[in-house]
C-alpha positions in Angstrom: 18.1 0.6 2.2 16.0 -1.6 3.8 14.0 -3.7 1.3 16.4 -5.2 -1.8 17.2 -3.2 -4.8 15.8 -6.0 -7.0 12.3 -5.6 -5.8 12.2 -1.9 -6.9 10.5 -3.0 -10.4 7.9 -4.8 -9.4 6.8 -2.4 -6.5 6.8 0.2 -9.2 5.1 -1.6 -11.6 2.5 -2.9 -9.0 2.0 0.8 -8.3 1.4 2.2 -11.5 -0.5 -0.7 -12.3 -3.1 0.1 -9.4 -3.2 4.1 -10.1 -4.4 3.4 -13.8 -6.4 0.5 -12.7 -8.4 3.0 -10.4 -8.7 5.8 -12.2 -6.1 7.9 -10.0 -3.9 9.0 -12.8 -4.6 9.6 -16.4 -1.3 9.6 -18.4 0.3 11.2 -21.7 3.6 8.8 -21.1 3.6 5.6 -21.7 3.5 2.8 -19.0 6.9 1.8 -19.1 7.9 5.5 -18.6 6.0 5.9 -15.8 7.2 3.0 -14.5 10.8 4.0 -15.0 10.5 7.3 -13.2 8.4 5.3 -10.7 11.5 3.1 -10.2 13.6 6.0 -9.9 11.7 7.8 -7.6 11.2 4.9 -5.4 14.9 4.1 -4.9 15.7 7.7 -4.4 13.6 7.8 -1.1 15.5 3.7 -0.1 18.4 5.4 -0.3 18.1 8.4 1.1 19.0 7.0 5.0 22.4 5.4 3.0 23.4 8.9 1.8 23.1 10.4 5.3 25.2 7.8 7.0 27.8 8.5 4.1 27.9 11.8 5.0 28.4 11.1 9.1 31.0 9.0 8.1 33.0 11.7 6.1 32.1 14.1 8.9 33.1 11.9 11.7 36.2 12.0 9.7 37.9 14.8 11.5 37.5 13.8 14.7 39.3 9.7 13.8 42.2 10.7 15.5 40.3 11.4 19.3 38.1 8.4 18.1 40.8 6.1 18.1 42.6 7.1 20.9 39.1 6.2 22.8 38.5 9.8 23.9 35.0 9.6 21.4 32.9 6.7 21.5 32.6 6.2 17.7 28.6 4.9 17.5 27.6 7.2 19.9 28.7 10.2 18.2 27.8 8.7 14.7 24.1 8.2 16.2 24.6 12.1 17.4 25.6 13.4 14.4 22.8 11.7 12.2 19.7 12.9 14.4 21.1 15.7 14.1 21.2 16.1 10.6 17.6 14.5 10.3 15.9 17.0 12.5 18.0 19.9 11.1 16.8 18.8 7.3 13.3 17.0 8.2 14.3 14.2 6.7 11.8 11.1 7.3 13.7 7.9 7.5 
């Protein structure tokens, strides 16, 4: 994630603030739920790039024996593996 966790709440409030504030969105929910699933949504997408590399990891996990016996260069591969993955699911990071 590449901004802090803690500033998730007042991006999301600053957001939903602005929408209503210019007419963009006209709501049923209250504020505070919107900007709950606001929240939710935001840190969703920050934390999408930390799943991925979790999932390399456990991947790369098979191949920790050539790794370590330096037949594999470890980043390398891990930078490999993780393009792949992005092009393969269109992720944006």
């Amino acid at each position: 994630m590449r901004i802090p966790k803690s500033w998730v709440p007042s991006i999301s409030k600053r957001i939903v603030d602005n929408l209503i504030k210019k007419e963009l969105i006209d709501s049923n929910v209250s504020v505070d739920n919107l900007i709950a699933e606001t929240e939710k949504l935001l840190l969703t997408e920050l934390t999408a790039e930390d799943r991925l590399n979790d999932e390399v990891r456990q991947l790369l996990k098979k191949y920790e024996t050539e790794i370590e016996k330096g037949r594999l260069d470890y980043r390398k591969l891990f930078d490999m593996t993780k393009q792949k993955l992005v092009r393969e699911r269109n992720i944006i990071l």
